[in-house]
PDB file with one MODEL, atoms N, CA, C and O in Angstrom:
MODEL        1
ATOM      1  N   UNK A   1     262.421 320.016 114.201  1.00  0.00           N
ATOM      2  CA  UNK A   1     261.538 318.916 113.837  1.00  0.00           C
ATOM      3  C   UNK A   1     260.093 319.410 113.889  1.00  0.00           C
ATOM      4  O   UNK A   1     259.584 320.162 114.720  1.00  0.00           O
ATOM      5  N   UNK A   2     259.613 318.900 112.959  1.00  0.00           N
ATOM      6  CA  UNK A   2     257.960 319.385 112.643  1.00  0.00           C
ATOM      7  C   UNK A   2     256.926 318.610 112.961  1.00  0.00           C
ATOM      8  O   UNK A   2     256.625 317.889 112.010  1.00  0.00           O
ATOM      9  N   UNK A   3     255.983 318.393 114.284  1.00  0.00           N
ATOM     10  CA  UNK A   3     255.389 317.375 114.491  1.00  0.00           C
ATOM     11  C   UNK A   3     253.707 318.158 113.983  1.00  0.00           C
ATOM     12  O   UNK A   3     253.213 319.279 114.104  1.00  0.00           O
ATOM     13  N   UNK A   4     253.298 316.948 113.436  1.00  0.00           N
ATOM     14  CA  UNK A   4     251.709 317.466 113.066  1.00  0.00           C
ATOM     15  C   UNK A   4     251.140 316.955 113.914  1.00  0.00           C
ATOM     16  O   UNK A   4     251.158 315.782 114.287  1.00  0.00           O
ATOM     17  N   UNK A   5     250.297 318.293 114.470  1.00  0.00           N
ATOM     18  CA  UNK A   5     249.509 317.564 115.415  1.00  0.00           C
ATOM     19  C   UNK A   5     248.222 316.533 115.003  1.00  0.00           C
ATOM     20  O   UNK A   5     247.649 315.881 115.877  1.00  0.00           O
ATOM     21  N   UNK A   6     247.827 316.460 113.547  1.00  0.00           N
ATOM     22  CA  UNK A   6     247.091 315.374 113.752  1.00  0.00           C
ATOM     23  C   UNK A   6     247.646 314.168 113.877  1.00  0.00           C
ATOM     24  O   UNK A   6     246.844 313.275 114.151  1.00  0.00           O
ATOM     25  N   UNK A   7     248.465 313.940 113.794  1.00  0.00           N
ATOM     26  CA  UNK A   7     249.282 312.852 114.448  1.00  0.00           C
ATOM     27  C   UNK A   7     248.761 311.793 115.149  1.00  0.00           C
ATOM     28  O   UNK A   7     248.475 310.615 114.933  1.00  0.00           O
ATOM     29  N   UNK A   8     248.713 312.917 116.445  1.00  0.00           N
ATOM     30  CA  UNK A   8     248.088 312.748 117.599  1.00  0.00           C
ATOM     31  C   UNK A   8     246.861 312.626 118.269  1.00  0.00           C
ATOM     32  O   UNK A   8     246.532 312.166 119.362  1.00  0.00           O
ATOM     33  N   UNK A   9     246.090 313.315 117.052  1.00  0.00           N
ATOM     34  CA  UNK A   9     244.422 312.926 117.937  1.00  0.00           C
ATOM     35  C   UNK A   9     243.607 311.723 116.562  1.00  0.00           C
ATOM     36  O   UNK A   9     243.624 311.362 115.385  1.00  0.00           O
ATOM     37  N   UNK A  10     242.890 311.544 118.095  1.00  0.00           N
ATOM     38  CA  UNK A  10     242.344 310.302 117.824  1.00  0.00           C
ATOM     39  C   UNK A  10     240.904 310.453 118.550  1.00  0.00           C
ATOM     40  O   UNK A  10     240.505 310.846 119.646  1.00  0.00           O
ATOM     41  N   UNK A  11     240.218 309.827 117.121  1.00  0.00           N
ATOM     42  CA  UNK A  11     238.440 310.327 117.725  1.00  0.00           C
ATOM     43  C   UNK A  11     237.891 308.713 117.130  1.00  0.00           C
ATOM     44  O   UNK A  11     238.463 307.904 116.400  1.00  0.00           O
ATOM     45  N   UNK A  12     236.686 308.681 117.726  1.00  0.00           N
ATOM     46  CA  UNK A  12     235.416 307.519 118.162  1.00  0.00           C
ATOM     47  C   UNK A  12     235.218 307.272 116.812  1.00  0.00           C
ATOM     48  O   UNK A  12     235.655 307.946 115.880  1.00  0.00           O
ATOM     49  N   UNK A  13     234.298 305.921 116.733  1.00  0.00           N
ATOM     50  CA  UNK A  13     233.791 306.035 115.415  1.00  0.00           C
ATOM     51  C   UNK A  13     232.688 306.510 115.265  1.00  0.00           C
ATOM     52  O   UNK A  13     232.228 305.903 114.297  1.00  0.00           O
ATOM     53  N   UNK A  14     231.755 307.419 115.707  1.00  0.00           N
ATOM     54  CA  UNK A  14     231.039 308.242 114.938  1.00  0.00           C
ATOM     55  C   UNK A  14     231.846 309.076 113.812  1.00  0.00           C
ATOM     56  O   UNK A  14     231.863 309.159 112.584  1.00  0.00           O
ATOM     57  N   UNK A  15     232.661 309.784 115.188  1.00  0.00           N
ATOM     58  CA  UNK A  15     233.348 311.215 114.100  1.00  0.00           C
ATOM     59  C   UNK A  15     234.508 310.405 113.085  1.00  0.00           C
ATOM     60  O   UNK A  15     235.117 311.050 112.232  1.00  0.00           O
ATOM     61  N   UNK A  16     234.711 309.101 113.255  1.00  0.00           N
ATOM     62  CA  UNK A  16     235.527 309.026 111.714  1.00  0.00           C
ATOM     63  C   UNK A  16     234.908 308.511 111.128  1.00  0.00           C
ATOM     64  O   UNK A  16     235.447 307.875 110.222  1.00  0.00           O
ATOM     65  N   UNK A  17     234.036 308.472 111.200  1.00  0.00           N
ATOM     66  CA  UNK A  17     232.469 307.967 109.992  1.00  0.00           C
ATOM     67  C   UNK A  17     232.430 309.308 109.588  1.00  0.00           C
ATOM     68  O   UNK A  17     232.954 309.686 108.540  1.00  0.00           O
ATOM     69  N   UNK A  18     231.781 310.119 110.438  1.00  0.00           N
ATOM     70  CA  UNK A  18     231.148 311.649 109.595  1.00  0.00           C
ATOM     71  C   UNK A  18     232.805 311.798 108.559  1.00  0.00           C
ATOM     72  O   UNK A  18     232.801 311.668 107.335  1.00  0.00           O
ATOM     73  N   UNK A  19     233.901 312.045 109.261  1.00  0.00           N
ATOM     74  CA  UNK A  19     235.069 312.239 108.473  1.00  0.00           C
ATOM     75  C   UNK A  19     235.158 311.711 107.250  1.00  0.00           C
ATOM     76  O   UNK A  19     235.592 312.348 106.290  1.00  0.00           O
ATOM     77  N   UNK A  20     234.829 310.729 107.200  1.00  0.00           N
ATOM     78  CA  UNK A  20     235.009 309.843 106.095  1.00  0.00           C
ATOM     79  C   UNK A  20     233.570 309.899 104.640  1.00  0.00           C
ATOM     80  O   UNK A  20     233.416 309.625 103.450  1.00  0.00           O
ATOM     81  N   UNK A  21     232.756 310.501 105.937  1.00  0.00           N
ATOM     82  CA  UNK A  21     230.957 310.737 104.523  1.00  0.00           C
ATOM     83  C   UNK A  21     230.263 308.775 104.797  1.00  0.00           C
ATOM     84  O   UNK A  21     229.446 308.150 104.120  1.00  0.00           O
ATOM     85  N   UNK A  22     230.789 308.492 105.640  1.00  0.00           N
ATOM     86  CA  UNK A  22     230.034 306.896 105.265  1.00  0.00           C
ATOM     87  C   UNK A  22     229.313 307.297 106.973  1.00  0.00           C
ATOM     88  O   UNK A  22     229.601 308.244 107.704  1.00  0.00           O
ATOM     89  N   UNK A  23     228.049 305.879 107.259  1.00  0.00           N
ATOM     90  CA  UNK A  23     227.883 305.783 108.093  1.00  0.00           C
ATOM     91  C   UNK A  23     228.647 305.144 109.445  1.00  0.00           C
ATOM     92  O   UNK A  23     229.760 304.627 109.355  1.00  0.00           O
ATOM     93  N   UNK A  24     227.911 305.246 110.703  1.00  0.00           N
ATOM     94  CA  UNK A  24     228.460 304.742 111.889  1.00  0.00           C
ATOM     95  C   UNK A  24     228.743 302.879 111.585  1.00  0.00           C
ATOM     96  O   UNK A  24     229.576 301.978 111.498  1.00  0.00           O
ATOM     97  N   UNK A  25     227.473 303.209 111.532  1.00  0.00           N
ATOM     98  CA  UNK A  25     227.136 301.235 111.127  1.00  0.00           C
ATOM     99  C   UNK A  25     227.905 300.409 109.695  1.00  0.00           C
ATOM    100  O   UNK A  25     228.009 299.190 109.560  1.00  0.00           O
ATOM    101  N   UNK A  26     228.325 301.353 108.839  1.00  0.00           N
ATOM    102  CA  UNK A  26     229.096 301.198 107.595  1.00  0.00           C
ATOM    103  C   UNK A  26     230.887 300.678 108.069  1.00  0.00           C
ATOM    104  O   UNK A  26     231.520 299.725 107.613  1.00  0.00           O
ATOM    105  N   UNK A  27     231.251 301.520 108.934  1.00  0.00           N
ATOM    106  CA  UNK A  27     232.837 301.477 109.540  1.00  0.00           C
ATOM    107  C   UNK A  27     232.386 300.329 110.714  1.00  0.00           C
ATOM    108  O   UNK A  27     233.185 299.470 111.088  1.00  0.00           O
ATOM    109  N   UNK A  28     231.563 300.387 111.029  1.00  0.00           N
ATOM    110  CA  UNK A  28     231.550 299.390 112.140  1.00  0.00           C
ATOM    111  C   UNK A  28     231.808 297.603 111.356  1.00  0.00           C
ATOM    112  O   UNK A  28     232.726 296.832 111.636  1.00  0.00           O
ATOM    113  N   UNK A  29     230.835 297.400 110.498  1.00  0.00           N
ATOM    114  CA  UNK A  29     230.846 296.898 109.470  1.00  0.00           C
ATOM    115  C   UNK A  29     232.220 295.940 108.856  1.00  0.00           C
ATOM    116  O   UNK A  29     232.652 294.789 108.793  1.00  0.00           O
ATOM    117  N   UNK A  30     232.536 297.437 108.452  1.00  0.00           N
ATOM    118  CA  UNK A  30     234.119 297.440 107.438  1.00  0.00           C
ATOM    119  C   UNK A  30     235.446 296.907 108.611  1.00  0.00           C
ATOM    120  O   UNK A  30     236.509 296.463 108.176  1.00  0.00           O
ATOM    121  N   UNK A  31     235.150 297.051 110.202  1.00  0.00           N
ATOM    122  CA  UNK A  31     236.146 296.755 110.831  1.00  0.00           C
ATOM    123  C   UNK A  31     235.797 295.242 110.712  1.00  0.00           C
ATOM    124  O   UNK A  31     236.587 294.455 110.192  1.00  0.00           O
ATOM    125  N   UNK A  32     234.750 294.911 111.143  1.00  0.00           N
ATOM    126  CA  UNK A  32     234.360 293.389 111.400  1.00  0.00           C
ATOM    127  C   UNK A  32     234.566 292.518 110.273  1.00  0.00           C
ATOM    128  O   UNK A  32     235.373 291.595 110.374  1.00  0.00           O
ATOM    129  N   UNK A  33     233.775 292.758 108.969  1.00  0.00           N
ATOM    130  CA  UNK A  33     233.680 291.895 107.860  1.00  0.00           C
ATOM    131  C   UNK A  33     234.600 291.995 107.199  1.00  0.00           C
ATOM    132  O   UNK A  33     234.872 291.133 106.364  1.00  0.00           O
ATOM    133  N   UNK A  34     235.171 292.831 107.346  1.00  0.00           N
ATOM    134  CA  UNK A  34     236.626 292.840 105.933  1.00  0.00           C
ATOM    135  C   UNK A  34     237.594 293.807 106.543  1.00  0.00           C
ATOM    136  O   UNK A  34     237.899 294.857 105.978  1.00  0.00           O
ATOM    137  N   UNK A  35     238.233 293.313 108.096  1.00  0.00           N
ATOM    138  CA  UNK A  35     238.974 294.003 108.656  1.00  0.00           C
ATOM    139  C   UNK A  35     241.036 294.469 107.426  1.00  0.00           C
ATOM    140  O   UNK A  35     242.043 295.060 107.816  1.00  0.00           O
ATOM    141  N   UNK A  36     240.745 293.867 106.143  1.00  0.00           N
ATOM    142  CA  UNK A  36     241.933 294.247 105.771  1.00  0.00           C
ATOM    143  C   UNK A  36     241.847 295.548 105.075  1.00  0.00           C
ATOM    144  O   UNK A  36     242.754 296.332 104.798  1.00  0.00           O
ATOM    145  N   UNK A  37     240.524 295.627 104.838  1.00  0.00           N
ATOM    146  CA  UNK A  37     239.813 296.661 104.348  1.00  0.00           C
ATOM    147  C   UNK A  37     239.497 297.862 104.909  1.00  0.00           C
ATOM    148  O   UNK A  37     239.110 298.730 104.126  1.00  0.00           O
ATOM    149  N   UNK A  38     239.576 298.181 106.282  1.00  0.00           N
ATOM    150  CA  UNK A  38     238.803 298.819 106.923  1.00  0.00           C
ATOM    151  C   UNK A  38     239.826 299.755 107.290  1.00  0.00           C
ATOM    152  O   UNK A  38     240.972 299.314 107.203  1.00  0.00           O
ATOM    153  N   UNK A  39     239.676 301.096 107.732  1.00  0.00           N
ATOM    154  CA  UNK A  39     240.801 302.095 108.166  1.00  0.00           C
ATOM    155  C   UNK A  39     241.403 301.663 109.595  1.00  0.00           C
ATOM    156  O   UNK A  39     240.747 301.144 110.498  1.00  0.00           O
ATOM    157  N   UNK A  40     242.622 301.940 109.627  1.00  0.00           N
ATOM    158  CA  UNK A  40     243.456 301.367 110.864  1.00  0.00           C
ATOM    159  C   UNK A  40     242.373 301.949 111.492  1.00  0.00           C
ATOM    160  O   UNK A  40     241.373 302.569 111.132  1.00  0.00           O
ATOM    161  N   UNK A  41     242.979 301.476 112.801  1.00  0.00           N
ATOM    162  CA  UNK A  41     242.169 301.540 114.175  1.00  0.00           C
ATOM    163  C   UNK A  41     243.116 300.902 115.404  1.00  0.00           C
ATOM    164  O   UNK A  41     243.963 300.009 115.408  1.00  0.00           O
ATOM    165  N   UNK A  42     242.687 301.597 116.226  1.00  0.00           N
ATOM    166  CA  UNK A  42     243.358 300.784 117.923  1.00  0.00           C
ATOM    167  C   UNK A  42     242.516 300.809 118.839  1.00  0.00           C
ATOM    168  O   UNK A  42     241.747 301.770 118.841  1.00  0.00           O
ATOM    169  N   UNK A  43     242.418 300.052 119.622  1.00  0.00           N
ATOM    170  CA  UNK A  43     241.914 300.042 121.212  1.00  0.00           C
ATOM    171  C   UNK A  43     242.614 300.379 122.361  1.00  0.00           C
ATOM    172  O   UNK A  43     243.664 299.902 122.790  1.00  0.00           O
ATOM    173  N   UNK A  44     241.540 301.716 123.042  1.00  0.00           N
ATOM    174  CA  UNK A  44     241.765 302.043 124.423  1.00  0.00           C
ATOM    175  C   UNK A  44     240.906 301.170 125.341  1.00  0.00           C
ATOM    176  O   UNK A  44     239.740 301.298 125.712  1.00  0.00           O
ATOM    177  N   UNK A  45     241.764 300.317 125.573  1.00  0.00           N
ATOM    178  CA  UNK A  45     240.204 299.459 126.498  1.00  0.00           C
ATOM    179  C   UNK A  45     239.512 298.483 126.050  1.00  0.00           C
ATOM    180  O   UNK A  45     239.858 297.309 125.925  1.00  0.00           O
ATOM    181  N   UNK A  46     237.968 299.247 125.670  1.00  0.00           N
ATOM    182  CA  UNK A  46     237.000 298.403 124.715  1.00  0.00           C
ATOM    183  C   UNK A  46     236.891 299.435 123.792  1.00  0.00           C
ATOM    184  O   UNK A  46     236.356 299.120 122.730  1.00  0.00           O
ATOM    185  N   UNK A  47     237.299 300.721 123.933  1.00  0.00           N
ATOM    186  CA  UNK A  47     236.807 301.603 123.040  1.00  0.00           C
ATOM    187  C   UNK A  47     238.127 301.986 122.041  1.00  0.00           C
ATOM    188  O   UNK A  47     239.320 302.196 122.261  1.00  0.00           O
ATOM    189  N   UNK A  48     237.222 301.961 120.755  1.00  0.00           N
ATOM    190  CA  UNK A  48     237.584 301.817 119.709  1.00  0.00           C
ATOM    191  C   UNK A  48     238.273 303.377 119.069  1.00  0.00           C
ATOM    192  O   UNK A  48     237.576 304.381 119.216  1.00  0.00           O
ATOM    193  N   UNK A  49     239.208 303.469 118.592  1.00  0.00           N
ATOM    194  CA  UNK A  49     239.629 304.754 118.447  1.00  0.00           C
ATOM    195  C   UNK A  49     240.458 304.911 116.754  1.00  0.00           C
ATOM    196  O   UNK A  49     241.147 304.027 116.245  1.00  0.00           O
ATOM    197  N   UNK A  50     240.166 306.179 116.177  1.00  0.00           N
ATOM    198  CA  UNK A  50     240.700 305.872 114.836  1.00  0.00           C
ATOM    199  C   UNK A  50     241.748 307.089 115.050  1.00  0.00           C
ATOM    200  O   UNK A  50     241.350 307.914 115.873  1.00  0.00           O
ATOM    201  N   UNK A  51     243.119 307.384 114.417  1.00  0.00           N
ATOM    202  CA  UNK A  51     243.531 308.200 114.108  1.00  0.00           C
ATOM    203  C   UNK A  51     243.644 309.036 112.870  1.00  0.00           C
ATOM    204  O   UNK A  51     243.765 308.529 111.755  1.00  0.00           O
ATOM    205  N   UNK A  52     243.593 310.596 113.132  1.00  0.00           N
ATOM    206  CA  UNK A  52     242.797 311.492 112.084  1.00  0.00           C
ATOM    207  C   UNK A  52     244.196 311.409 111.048  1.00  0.00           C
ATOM    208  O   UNK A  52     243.944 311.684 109.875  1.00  0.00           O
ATOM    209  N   UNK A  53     245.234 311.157 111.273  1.00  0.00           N
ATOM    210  CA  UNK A  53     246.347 311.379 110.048  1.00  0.00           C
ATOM    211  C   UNK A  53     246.376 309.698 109.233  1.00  0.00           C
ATOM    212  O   UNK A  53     246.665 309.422 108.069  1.00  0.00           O
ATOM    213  N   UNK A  54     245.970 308.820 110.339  1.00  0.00           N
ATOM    214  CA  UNK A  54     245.407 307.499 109.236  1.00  0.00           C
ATOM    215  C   UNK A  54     244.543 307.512 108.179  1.00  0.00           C
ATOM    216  O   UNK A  54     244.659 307.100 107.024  1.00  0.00           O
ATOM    217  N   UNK A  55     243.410 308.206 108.932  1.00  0.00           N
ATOM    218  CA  UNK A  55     242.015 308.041 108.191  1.00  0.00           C
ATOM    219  C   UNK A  55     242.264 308.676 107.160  1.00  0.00           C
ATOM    220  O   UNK A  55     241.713 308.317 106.119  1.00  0.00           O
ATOM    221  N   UNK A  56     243.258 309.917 107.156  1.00  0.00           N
ATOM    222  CA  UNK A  56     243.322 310.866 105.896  1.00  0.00           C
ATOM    223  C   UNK A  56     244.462 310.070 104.942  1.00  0.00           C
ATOM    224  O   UNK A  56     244.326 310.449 103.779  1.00  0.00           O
ATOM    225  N   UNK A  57     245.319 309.286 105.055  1.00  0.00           N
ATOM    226  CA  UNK A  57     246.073 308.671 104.777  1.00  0.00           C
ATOM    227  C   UNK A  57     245.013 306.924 103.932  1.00  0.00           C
ATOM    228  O   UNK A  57     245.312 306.351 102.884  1.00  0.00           O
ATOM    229  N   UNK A  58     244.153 306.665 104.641  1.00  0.00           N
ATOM    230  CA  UNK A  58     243.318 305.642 104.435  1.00  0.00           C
ATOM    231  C   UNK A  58     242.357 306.125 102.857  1.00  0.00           C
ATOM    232  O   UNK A  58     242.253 305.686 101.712  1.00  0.00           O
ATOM    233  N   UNK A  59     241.964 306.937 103.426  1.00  0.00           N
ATOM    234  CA  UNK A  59     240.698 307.510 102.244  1.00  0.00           C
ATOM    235  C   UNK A  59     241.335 307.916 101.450  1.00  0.00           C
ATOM    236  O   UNK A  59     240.866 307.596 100.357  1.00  0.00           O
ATOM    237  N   UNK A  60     242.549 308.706 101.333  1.00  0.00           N
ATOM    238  CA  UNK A  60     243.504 309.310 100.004  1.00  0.00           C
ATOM    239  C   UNK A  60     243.983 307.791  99.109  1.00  0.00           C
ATOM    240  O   UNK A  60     244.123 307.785  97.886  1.00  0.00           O
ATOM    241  N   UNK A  61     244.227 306.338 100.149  1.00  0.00           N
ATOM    242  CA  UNK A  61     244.834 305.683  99.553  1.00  0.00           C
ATOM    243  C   UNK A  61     243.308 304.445  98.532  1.00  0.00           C
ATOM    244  O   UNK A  61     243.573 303.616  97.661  1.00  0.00           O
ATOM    245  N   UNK A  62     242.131 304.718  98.976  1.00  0.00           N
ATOM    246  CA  UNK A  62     241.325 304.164  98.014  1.00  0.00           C
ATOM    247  C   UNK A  62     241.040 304.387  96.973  1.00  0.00           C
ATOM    248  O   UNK A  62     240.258 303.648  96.375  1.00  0.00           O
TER     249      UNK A  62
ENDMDL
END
C-alpha cells in the first residue's frame, strides 16, 4: 500500500494562501463569506488548519 505523505500534513493559513498565490486575508475571507466555496479546512482547537493534498485537489478542481 502506497501512502502519500501529503496526505498527512497540514499547514496554517498563511502557507495555504502563499500555496494557493491568493492572500492571507483573501482565504480568510473565502472561509467566512462563501464557506461552500472555500478550500476544505479543519480545526485543531481554534486553529485553523488546511490540508496540502486538499488544497491541491481544491485548486485543480476550479
Amino acid at each position: 500500500m502506497h501512502i502519500d505523505t501529503n496526505d498527512m500534513i497540514a499547514v496554517d493559513t498563511r502557507t495555504a494562501a502563499t500555496f494557493l498565490g491568493v492572500s492571507k486575508s483573501h482565504l480568510e475571507k473565502l472561509r467566512i463569506d462563501d464557506p461552500e466555496n472555500s478550500p476544505p479546512y479543519f480545526r485543531v482547537g481554534k486553529c485553523v488548519r488546511y490540508s496540502l493534498a486538499r488544497l491541491k485537489e481544491w485548486s485543480h478542481a476550479g
